[in-house]
N, C-alpha and C positions, 0 to 999 in steps of 0.2 A: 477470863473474860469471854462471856459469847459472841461468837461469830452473827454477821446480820446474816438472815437466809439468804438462800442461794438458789436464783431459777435453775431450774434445771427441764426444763422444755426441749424440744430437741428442734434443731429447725427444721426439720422436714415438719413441724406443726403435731406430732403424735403426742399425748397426754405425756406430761411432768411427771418424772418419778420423784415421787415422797418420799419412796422409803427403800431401804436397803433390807435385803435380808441374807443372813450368813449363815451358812454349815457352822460347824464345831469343829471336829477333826479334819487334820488334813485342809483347813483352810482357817479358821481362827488359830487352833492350834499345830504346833506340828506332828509329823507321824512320829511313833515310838521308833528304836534302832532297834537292826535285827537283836541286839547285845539283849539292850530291854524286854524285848518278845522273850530270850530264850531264859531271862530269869523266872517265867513261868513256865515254860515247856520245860524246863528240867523238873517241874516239879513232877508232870507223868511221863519222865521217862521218855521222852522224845526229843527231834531232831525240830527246830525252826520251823523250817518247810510243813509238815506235818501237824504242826500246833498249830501254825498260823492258817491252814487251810481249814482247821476244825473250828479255830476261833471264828474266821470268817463266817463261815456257815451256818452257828448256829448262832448269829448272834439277835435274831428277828424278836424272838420270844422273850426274852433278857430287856431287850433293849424297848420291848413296849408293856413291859413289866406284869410278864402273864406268865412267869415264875420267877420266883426267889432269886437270890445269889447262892443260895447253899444248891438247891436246885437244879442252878446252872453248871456251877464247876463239878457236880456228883454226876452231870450227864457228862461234862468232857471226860471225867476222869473215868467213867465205862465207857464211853467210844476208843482208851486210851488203854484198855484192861489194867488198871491204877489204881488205888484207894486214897481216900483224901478220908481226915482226921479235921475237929474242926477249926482245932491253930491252922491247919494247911491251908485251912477256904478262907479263914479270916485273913493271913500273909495276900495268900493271891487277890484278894480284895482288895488289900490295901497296894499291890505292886502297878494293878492295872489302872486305880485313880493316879497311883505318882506317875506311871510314866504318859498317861493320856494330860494332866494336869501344866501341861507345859504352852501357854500363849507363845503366839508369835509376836514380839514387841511392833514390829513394824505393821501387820494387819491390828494390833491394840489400837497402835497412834492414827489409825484413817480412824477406825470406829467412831473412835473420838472426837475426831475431827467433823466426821457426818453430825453427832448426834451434835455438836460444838454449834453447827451451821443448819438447826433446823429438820433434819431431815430426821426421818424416824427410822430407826436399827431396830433388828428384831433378830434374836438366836431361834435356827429351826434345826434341831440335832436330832439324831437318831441317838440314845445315849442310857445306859442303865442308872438307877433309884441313886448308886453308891457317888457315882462319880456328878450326879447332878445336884443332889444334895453338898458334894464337897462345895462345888463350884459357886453356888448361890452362898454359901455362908461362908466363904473363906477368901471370894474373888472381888475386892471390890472393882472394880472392870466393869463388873454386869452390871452394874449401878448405869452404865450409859447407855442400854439396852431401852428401847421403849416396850416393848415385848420378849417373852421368852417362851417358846415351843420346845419340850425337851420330853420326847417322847417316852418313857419311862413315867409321866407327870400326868399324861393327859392320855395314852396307852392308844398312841397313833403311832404311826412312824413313818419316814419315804420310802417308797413315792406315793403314798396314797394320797388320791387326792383331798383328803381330810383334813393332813394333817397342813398342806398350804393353807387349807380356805380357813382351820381355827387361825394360823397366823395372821392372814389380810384380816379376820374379822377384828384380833385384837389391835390390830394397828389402826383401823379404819380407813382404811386404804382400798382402789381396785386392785383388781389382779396387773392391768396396766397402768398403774401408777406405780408400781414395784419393779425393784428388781432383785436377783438370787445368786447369789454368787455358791458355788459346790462341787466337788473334787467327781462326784456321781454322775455318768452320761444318763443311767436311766432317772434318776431325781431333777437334774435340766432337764430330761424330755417332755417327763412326768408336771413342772411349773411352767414350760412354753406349752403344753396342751389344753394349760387354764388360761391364758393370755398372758402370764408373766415374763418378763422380760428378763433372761436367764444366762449367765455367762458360766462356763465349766472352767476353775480353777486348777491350774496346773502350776504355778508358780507367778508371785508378788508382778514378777515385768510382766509377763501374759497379760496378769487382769490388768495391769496398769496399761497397755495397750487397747484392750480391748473396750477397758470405759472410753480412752480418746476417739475410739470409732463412733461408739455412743453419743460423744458428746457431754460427758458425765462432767461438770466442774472439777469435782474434788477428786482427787487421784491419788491412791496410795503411794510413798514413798518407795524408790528400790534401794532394799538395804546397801550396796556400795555405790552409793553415786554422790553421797558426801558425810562426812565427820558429824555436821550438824544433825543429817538422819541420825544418824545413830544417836546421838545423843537425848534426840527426841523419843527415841524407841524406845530408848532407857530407861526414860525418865515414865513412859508407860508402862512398862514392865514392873515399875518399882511400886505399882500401884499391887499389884499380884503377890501372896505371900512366897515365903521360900520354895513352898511346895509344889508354887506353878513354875518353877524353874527347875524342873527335876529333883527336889530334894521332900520326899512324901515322907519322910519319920514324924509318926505319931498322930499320923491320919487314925480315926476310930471310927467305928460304925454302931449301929445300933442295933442291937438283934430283932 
């Protein structure tokens, strides 16, 4: 059943936020474990540390889709003096959608909740062709999404201020009529220097504090503060196939 809207006016009298808008990683979903990183750093031959500082770093190009996947991992694997074969790139393809591919049940069940109550949700990721294609065809989740921003799709990415303003325009929203929630100091600085109203995600009680400041009605669940959350997270998670729960066997791609 849908929820009746819900004001969300703030009483100091500042414009109603309409909409919500959310990162991907590291705040929709959660981060991979060192364990998961190092199933592809073995494949060049290195240490954690060292993959993870190369993944970081290049991941600009990949992720606003201005090269390939083949591309990309043939550049890790010369920053890495390593050769990759193209079982190797298609394996690392499919290891980096399974282990990104994992919702947090309890940020699932707010989404829901927002889009439940009116308000409009919008995903704004930074995110390569592979893993945003999974997600669209295999997540039904996104279905509660009023918008989707996924940079790889529209070949923007944060913090440019581009890739907020195609958001607001799809949502039809101001810049302060939103808000952003994102794990990124420079992508919160980068959506407060367009007027949006932008909280840095650091974990579920944080933002759930942080909207009480706000004034935000609706407020994310903390995963232990009862049986019934959970149970509720569950029951949103169960919307996600197996694959968004860590188990990516038989993900395939398209050449």
């Amino acid at each position: 059943m849908r929820e009746a809207p819900v004001s969300t006016e703030h009483r100091s009298g500042s414009p109603s936020i309409r909409a919500v808008i959310l990162d991907y990683g590291q705040v929709l979903a959660s981060r991979p474990t060192v364990e998961e990183f190092g199933r592809m750093a073995k494949m060049f031959k290195v240490n954690f540390e060292l993959f993870y500082q190369l993944w970081e770093t290049s991941r600009d190009l990949y992720d606003r889709g201005d090269v390939t996947a083949e591309e990309y991992w043939l550049n890790l694997a010369a920053q890495t003096n390593t050769s990759l074969d193209r079982e190797q790139i298609e394996i690392l393809r499919r290891v980096e959608v399974e282990i990104w591919a994992c919702p947090n049940p309890h940020m699932l069940d707010w989404a829901s909740r927002l889009h439940a109550a009116g308000i409009k949700t919008a995903l704004l990721s930074n995110m390569p062709l592979d893993l945003a294609a999974h997600l669209r065809t295999n997540c039904q989740w996104m279905e509660n999404f009023t918008f989707k921003t996924l940079s790889s799709e529209v070949r923007l990415i944060k913090p440019a201020p581009a890739a907020y303003q195609h958001t607001l325009h799809g949502l039809g929203v101001s810049a302060e009529e939103s808000l952003f929630v994102d794990d990124r100091k420079p992508n919160i600085i980068a959506a407060r220097a367009l007027g949006i109203h932008a909280i840095q995600f650091r974990s579920i009680a944080q933002l759930k504090d942080d909207l009480e400041a706000l004034r935000f009605p609706i407020l994310p669940a903390v995963a232990e503060s009862s049986s019934a959350v959970s149970g509720a997270a569950s029951s949103a998670a169960s919307s996600a196939p197996s694959s968004a729960r860590r188990q990516g066997q038989g993900i395939e791609f398209s050449s």
